[in-house]
LOBAZA-703746 format. One record per residue (C-alpha): z, x negated, y negated; residue number from 1; residue in one letter. Coordinates in nm, 4 decimals. Example, Ala and Ser with C-alpha at 12.3 -4.5 7.8 and 13.67 -1.06 7.14 Angstrom:
pz = 0.7800&px = -1.2300&py = 0.4500&k = 1&r = A
pz = 0.7140&px = -1.3670&py = 0.1060&k = 2&r = S
***
This chain:
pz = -0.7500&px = -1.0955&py = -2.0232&k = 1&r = X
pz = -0.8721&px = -0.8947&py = -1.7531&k = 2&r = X
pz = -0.8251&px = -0.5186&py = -1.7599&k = 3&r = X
pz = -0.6690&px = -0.3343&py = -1.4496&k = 4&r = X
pz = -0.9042&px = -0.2330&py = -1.2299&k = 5&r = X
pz = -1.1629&px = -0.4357&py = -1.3894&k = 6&r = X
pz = -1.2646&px = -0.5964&py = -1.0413&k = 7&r = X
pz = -1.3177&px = -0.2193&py = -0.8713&k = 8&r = X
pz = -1.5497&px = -0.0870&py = -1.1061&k = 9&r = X
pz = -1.7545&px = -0.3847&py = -1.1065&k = 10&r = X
pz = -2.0833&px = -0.2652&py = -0.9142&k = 11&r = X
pz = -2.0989&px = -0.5205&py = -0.6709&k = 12&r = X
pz = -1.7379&px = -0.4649&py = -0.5479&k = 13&r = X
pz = -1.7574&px = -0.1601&py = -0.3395&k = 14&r = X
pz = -1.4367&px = -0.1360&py = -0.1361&k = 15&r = X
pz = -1.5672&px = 0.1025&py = 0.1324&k = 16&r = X
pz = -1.7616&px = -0.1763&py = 0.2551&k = 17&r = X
pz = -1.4856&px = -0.4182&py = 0.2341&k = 18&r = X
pz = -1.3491&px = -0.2553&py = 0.5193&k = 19&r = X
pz = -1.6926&px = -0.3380&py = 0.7290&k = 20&r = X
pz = -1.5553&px = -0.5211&py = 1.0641&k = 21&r = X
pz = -1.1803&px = -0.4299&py = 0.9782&k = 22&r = X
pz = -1.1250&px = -0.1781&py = 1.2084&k = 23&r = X
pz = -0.8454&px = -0.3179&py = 1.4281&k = 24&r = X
pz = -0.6474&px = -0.3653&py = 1.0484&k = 25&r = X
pz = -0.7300&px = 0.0250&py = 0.8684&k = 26&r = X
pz = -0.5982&px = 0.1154&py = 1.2626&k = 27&r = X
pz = -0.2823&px = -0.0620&py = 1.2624&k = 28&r = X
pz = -0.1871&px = 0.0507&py = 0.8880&k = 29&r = X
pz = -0.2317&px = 0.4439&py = 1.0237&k = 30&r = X
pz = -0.0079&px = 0.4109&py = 1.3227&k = 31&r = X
pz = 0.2417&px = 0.2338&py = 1.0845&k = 32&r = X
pz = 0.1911&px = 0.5605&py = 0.8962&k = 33&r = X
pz = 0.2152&px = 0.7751&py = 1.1393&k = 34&r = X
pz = 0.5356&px = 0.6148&py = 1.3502&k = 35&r = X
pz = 0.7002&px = 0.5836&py = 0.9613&k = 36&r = X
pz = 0.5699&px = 0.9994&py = 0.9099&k = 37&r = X
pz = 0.6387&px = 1.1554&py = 1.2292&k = 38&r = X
pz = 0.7898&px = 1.4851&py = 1.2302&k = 39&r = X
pz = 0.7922&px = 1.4723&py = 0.8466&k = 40&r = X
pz = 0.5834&px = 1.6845&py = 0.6325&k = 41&r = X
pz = 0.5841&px = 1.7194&py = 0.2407&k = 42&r = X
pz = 0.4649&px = 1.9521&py = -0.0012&k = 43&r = X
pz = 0.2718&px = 1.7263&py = -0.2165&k = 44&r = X
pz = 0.1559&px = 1.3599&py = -0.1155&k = 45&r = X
pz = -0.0007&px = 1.0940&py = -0.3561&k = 46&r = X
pz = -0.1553&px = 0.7387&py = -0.2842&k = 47&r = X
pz = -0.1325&px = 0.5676&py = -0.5009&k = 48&r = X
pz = -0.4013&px = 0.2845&py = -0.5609&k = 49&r = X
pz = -0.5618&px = 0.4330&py = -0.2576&k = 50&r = X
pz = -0.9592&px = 0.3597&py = -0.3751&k = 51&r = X
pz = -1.1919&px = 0.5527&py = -0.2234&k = 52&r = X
pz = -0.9394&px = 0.7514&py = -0.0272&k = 53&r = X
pz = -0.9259&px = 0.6128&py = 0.3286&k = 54&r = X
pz = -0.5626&px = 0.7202&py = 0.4203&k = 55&r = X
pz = -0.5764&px = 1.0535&py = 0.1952&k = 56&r = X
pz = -0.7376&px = 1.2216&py = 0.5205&k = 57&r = X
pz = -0.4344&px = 1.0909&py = 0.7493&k = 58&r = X
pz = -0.1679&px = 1.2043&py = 0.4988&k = 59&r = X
pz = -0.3537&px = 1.5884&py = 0.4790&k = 60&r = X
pz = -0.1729&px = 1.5998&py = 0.8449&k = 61&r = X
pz = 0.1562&px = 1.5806&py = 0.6752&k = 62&r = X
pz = 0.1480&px = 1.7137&py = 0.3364&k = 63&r = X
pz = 0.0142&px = 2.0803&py = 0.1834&k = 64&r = X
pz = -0.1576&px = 1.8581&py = -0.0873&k = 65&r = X
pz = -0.2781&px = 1.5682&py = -0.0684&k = 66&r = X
pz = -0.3534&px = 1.3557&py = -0.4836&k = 67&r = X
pz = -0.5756&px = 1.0529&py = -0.4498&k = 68&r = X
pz = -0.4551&px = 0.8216&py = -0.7366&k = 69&r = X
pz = -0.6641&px = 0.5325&py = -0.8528&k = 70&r = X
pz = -0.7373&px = 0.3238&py = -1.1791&k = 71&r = X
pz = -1.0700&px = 0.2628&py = -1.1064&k = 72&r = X
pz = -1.3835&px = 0.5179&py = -1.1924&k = 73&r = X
pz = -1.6055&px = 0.3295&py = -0.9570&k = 74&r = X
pz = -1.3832&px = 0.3987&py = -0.6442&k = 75&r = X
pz = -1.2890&px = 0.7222&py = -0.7545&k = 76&r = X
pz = -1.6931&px = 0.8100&py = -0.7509&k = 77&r = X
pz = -1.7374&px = 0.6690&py = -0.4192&k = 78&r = X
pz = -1.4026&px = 0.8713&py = -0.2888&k = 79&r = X
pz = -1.6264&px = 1.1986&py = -0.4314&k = 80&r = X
pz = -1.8396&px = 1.1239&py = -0.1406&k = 81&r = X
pz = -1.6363&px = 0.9461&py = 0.1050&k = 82&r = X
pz = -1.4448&px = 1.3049&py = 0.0736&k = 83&r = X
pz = -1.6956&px = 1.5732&py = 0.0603&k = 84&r = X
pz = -1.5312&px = 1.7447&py = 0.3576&k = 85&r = X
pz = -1.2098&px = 1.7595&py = 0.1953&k = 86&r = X
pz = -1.2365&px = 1.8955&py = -0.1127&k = 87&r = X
pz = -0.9036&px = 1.9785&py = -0.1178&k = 88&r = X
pz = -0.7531&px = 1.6260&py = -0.1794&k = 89&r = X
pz = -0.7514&px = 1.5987&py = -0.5532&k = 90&r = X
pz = -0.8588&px = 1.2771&py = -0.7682&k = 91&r = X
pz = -0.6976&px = 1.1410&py = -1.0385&k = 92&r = X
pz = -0.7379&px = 0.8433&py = -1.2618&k = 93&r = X
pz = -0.4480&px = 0.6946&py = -1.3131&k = 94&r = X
pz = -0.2641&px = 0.3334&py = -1.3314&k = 95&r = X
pz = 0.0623&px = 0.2815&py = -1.0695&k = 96&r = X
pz = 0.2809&px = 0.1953&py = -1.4136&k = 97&r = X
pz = 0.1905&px = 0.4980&py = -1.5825&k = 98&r = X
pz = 0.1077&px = 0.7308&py = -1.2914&k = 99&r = X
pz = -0.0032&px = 1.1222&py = -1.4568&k = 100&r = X
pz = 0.2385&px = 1.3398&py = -1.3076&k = 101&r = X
pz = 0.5584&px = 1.5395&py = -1.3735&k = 102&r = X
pz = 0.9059&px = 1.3474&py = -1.3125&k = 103&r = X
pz = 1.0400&px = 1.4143&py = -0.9552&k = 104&r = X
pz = 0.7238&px = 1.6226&py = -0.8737&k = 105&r = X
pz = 0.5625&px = 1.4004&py = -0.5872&k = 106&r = X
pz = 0.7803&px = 1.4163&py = -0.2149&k = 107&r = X
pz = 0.5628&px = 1.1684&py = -0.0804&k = 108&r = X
pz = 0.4002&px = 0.8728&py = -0.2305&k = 109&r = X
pz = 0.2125&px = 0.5744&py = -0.0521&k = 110&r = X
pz = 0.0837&px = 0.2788&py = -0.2306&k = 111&r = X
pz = -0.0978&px = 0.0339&py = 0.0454&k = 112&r = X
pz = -0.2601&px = -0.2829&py = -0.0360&k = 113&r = X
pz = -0.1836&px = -0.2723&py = -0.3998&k = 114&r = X
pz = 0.0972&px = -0.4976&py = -0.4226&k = 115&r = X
pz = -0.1608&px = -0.8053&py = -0.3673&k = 116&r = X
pz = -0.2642&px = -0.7543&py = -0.7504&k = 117&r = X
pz = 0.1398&px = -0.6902&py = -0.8446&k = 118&r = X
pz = 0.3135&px = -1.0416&py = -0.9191&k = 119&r = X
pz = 0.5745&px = -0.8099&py = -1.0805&k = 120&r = X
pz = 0.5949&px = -0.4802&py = -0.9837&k = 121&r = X
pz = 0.8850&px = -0.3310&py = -1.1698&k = 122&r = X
pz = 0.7412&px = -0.1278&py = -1.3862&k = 123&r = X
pz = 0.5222&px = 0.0494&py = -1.1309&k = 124&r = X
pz = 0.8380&px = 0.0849&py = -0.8654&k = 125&r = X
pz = 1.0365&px = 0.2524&py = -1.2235&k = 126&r = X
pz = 0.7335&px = 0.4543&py = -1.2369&k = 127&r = X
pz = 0.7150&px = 0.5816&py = -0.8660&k = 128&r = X
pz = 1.0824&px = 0.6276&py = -0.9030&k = 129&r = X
pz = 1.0527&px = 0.8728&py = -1.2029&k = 130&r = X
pz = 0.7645&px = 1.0607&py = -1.0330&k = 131&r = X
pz = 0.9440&px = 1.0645&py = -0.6471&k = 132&r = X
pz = 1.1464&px = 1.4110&py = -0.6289&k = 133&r = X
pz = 1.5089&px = 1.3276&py = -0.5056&k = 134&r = X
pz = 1.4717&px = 1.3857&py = -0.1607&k = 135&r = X
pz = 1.0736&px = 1.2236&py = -0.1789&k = 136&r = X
pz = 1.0093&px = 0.9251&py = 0.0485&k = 137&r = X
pz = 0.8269&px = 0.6313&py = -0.0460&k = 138&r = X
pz = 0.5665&px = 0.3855&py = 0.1573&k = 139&r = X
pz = 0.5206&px = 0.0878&py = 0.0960&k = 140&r = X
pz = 0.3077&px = -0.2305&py = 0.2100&k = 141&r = X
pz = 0.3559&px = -0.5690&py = 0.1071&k = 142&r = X
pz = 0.1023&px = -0.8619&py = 0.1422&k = 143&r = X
pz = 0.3796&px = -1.0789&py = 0.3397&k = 144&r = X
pz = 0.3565&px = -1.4780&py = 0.2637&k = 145&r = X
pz = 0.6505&px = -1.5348&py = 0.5022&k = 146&r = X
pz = 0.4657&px = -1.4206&py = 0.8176&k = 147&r = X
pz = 0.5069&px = -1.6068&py = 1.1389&k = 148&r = X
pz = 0.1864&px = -1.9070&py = 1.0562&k = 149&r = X
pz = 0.3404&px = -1.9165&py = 0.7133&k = 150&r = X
pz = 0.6878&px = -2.0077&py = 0.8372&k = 151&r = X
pz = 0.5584&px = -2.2484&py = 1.1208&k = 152&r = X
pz = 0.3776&px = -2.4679&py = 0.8920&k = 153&r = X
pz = 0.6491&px = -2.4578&py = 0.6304&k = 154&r = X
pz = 0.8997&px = -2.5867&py = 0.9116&k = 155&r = X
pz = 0.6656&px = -2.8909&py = 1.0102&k = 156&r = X
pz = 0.6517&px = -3.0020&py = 0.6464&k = 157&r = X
pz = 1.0779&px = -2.9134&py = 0.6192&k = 158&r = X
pz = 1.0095&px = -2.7023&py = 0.2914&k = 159&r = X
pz = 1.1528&px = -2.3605&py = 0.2210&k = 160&r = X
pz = 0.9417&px = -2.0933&py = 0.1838&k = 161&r = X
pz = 0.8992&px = -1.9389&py = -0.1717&k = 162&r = X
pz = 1.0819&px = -1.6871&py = -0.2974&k = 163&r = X
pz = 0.8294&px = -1.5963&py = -0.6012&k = 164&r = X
pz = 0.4784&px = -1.4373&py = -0.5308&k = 165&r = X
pz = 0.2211&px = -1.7006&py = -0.4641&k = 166&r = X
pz = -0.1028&px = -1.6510&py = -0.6129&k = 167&r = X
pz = -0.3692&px = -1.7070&py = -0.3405&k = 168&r = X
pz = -0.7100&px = -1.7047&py = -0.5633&k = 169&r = X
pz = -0.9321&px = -1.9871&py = -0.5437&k = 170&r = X
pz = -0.9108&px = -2.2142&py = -0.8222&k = 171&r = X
pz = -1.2773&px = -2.1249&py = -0.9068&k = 172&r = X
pz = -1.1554&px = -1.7352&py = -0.9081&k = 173&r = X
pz = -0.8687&px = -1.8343&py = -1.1418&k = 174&r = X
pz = -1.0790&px = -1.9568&py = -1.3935&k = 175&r = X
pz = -1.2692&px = -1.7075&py = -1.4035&k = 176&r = X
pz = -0.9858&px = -1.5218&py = -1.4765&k = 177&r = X
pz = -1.0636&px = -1.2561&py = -1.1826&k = 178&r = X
pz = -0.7748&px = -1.0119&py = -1.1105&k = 179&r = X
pz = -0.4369&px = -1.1355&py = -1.0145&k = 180&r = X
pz = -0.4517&px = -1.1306&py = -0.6142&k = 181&r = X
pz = -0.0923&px = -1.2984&py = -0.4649&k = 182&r = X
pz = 0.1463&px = -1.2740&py = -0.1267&k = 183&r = X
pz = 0.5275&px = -1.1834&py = -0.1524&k = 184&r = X
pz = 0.7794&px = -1.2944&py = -0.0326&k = 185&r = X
pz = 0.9557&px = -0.9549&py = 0.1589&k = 186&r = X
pz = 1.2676&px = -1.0577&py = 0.1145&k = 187&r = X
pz = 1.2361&px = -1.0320&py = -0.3118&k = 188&r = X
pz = 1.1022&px = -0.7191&py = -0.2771&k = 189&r = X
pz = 1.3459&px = -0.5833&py = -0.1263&k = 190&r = X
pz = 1.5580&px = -0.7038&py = -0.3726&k = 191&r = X
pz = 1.3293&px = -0.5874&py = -0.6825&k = 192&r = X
pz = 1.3220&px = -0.2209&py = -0.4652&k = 193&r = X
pz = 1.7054&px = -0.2292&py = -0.4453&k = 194&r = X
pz = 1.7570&px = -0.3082&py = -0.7846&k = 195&r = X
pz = 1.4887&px = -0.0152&py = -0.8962&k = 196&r = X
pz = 1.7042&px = 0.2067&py = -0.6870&k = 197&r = X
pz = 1.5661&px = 0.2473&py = -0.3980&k = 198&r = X
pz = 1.7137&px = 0.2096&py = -0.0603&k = 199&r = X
pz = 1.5013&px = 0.0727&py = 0.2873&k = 200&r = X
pz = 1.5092&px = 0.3426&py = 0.5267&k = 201&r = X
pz = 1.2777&px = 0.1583&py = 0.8305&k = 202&r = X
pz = 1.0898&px = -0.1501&py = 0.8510&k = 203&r = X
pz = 0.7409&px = -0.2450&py = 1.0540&k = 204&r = X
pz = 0.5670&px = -0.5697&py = 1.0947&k = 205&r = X
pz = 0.1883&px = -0.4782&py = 1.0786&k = 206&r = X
pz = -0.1530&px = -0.6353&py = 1.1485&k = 207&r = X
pz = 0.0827&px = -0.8876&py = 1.3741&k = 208&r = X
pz = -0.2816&px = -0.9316&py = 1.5626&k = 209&r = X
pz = -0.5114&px = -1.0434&py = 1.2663&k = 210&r = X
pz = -0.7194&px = -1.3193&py = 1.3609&k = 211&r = X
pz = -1.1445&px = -1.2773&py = 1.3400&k = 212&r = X
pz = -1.1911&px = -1.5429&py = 1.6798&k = 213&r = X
pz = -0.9169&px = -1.2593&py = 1.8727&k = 214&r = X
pz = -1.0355&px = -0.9671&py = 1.6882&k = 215&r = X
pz = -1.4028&px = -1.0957&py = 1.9130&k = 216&r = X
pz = -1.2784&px = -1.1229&py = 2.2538&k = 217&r = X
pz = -0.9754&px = -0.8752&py = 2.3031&k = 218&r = X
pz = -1.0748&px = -0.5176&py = 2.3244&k = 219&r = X
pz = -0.9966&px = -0.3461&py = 2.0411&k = 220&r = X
pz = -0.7627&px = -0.0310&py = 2.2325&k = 221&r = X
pz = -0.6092&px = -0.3576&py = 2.4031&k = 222&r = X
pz = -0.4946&px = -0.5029&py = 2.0231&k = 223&r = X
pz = -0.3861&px = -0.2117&py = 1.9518&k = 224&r = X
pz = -0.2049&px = -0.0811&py = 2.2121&k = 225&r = X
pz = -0.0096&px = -0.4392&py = 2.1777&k = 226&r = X
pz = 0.0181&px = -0.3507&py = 1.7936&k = 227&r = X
pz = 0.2150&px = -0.0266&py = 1.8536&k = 228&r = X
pz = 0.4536&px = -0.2404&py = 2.0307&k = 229&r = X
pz = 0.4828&px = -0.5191&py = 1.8163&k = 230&r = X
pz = 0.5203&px = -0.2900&py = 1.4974&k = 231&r = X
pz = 0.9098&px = -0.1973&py = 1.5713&k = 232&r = X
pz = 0.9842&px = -0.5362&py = 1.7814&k = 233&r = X
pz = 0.8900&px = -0.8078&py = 1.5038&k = 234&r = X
pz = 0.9749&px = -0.5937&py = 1.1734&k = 235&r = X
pz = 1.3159&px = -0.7021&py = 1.1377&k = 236&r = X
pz = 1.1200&px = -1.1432&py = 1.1385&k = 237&r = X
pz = 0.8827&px = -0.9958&py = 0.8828&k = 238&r = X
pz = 0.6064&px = -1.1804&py = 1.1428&k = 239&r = X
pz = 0.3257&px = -1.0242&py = 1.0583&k = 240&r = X
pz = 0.0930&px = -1.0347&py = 0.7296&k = 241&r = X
pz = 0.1390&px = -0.7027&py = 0.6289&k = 242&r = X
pz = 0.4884&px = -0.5500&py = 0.5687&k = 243&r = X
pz = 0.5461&px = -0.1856&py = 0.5496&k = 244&r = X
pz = 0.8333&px = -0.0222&py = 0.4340&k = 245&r = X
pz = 0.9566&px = 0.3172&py = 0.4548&k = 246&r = X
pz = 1.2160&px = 0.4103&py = 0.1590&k = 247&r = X
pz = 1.4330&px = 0.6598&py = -0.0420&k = 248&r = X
pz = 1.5892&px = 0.7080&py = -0.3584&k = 249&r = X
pz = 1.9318&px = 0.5908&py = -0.3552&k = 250&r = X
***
């Protein structure tokens, strides 16, 4: 069995450069942020699962401290450079289901991109919920499998889309046994968040431009400029591939 994590300390996996070429995507997830953030600010902020820390910098604009939280050494190491002007945003090593901090000590947590490796997250959305002070807020993005392609090609063969995470590794990755890497459905999580306790404050579709032949020919302020819009106007269709929701205790 794989251990967590195991994928992000391997030294050929270096998520900084992941994020090569993805500009228009790392923009859209920070205006989500920010529309979901404004006029908020916290005392102390973690994200969660955040690798080498490449939204840490946008939440120091809205917290007084700022805890980068991450299973794996490797990306932790990399964040120790990737941050050397902020040497105020504190590393930890530490896994989402058994995060290393006080109950109800954290007012804002984020945990972006993470849930791709979650087929069931309850024990990590108990966790954030013991950690998340009363009146803390809590961001989340899901990988969405019932984005607007999804849908359309589920309609033309008249099936219904899945309710259950769908695991989208190659068959060669799954024997390898490489680490778990599935799309939700937005509608369970919302149930599994309910049912953990927490309530949906505000919704955004995100990313609703992701396509590498678009991502060449429109200008990238253009994309996003039409992403700002789009963010508010589709969230309630769940149309794009990346889901982000904004929620509370109950």
């Amino acid at each position: 069995m794989v251990k967590k994590a195991d994928q992000y300390n391997d030294p050929k996996h270096n998520y900084l450069h992941y994020w090569d070429g993805r500009d228009y995507e790392n923009a859209a997830e920070q205006i989500a942020i920010k529309r979901l953030l404004k006029n908020k600010h916290f005392k102390h902020a973690v994200d969660v699962g955040g690798g080498y820390g490449r939204l840490c910098i946008l939440l120091e604009n809205y917290a007084d401290k700022v805890t980068l939280a991450e299973p794996s050494q490797q990306q932790l190491n990399i964040a120790k450079n990737f941050l050397k002007n902020y040497p105020e945003i504190e590393r930890k090593l530490t896994q989402a289901d058994k995060l290393d901090f006080k109950s109800s000590s954290v007012d804002l947590l984020t945990m972006v991109r993470v849930m791709h490796h979650l087929p069931d997250p309850k024990d990590e959305f108990k966790e954030i919920s013991r950690v998340l002070a009363k009146d803390g807020l809590f961001i989340l993005e899901v990988a969405n499998f019932a984005h607007g392609r999804n849908r359309i090609k589920y309609w033309l063969k008249r099936k219904k889309l899945p309710v259950e995470p769908v695991d989208i590794r190659s068959e060669k990755n799954k024997g390898k046994d490489e680490i778990q890497f599935v799309n939700h459905n937005p509608k369970t999580v919302v149930h599994q968040l309910n049912k953990a306790g927490f309530e949906v404050m505000d919704v955004l579709s995100v990313s609703n431009l992701r396509s590498p032949t678009l991502k060449k020919i429109a200008p990238r302020n253009i994309m996003l400029a039409m992403e700002k819009f789009l963010q508010p106007t589709l969230a309630k269709t769940y149309f794009g591939p990346s889901v982000f929701f904004l929620l509370k205790k109950k």
